[in-house]
C-alpha positions in Angstrom: 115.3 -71.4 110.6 116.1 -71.5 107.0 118.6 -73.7 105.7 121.1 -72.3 103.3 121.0 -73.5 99.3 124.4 -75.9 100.0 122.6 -77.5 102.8 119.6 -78.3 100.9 120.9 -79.2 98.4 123.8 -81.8 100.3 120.2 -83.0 102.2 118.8 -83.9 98.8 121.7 -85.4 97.6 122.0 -87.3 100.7 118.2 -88.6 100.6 118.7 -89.9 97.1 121.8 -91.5 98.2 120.0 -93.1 100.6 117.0 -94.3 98.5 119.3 -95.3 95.6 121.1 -97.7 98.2 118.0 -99.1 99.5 116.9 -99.5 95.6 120.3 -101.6 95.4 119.6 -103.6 98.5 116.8 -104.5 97.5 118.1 -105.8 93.9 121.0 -107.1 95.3 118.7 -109.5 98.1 116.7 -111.2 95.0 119.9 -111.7 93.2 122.0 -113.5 96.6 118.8 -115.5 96.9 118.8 -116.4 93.1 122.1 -117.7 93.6 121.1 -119.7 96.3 118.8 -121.2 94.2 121.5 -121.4 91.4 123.9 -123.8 94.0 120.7 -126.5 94.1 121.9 -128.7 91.4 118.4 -130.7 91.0 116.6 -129.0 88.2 113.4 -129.3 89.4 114.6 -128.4 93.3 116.6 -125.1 91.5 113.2 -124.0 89.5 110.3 -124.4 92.9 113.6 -122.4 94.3 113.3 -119.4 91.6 109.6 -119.6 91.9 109.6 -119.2 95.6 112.2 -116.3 95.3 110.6 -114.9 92.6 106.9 -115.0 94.2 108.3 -112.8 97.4 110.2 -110.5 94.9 106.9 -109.7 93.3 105.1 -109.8 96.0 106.9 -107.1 97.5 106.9 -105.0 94.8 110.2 -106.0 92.7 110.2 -104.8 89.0 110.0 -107.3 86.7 112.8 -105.5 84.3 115.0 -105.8 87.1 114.0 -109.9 87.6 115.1 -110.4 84.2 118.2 -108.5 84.3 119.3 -110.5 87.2 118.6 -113.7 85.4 120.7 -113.2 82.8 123.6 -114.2 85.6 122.0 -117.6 86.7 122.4 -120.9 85.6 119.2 -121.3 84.4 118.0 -118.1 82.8 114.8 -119.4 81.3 113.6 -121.5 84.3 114.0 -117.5 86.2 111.2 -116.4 83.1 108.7 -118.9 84.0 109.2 -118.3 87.4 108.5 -114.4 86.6 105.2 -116.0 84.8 104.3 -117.8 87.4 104.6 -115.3 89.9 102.7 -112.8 87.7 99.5 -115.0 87.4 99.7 -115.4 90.9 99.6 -112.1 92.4 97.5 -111.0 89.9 94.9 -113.6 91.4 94.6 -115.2 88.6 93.6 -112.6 86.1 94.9 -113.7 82.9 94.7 -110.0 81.6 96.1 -108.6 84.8 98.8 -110.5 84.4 99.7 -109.8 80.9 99.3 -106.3 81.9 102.3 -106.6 85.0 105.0 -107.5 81.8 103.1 -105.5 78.7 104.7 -104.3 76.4 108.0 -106.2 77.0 105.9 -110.4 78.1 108.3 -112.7 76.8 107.1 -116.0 75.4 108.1 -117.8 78.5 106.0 -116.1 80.4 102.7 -117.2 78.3 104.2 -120.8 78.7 103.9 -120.1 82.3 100.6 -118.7 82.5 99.6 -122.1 80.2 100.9 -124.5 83.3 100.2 -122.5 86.0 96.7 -121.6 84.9 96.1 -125.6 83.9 97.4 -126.4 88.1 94.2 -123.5 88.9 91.6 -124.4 86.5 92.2 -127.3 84.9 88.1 -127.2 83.6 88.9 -123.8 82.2 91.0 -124.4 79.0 88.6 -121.9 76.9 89.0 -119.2 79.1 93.1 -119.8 78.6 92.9 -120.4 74.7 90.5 -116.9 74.5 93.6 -115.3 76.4 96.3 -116.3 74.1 94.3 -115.9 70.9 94.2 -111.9 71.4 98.0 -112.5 71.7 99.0 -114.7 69.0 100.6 -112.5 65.7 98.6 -112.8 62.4 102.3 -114.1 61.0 101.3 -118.5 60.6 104.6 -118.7 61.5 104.8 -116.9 64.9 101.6 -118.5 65.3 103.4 -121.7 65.8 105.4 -120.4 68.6 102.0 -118.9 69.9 100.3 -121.7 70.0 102.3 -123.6 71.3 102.0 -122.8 74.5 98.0 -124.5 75.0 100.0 -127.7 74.9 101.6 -126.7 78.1 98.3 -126.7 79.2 98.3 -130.0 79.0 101.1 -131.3 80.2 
């Protein structure tokens, strides 16, 4: 049986309906559990919150474009972007250049500062490894370098 052209074409219309709601679900999930996290009023409580939500968002295939969009609703924008660093590392087993690789071109600073912490909780003995890593990224500008830098003291902390 063929189907006519309006009936195909209500079918395909229909199927990207469907996909573009799913799509949305799924956006809209990470964002209600965000603000979940965005009720805790305990810093520290809020951000293991966003790095739990953020871990299972990525984990299941969440875009990392879309993370940030929805942080810029929360209460603590910035603590979301480590938590999108964090989670990177993470599922990308640790793999410094994986990593950078899930957010290239578009990494934001925070999320170095987060491989710096969470690579110093991994491998604390392994701070050459890290400081190879950020070298390739650091501009040639002394000034940005500054900025750059800056996060192998979060290595320390």
């Amino acid at each position: 049986m063929k189907l006519s052209y309006k009936v195909t074409l209500f079918l395909a219309f229909l199927t990207l309906l469907i996909l573009t709601l799913l799509f949305l679900n799924k956006k809209v999930s990470s964002l209600n559990a965000y603000l979940q996290c965005d009720s805790l009023v305990d810093k520290t409580t809020r951000f293991t919150c966003y790095k739990t939500v953020t871990l299972a968002a990525i984990s299941r295939g969440q875009k990392i474009d879309d993370l940030l969009l929805l942080s810029q609703t929360l209460k603590s924008p910035h603590l979301l972007e480590h938590s999108i660093g964090t989670a990177l590392l993470v599922t990308s087993d640790y793999n410094l250049e994986k990593a950078r690789q899930k957010c290239a071109p578009n990494c934001l600073d925070s999320y170095y500062h987060a491989f710096a912490e969470e690579w110093a909780n991994h491998a604390p003995t392994k701070v050459t490894d890290f400081e190879t890593f950020i070298t390739k990224y650091c501009p040639l500008d002394e000034d940005a370098k500054v900025g750059c830098y800056h996060n192998l003291g979060h290595f320390y902390e």
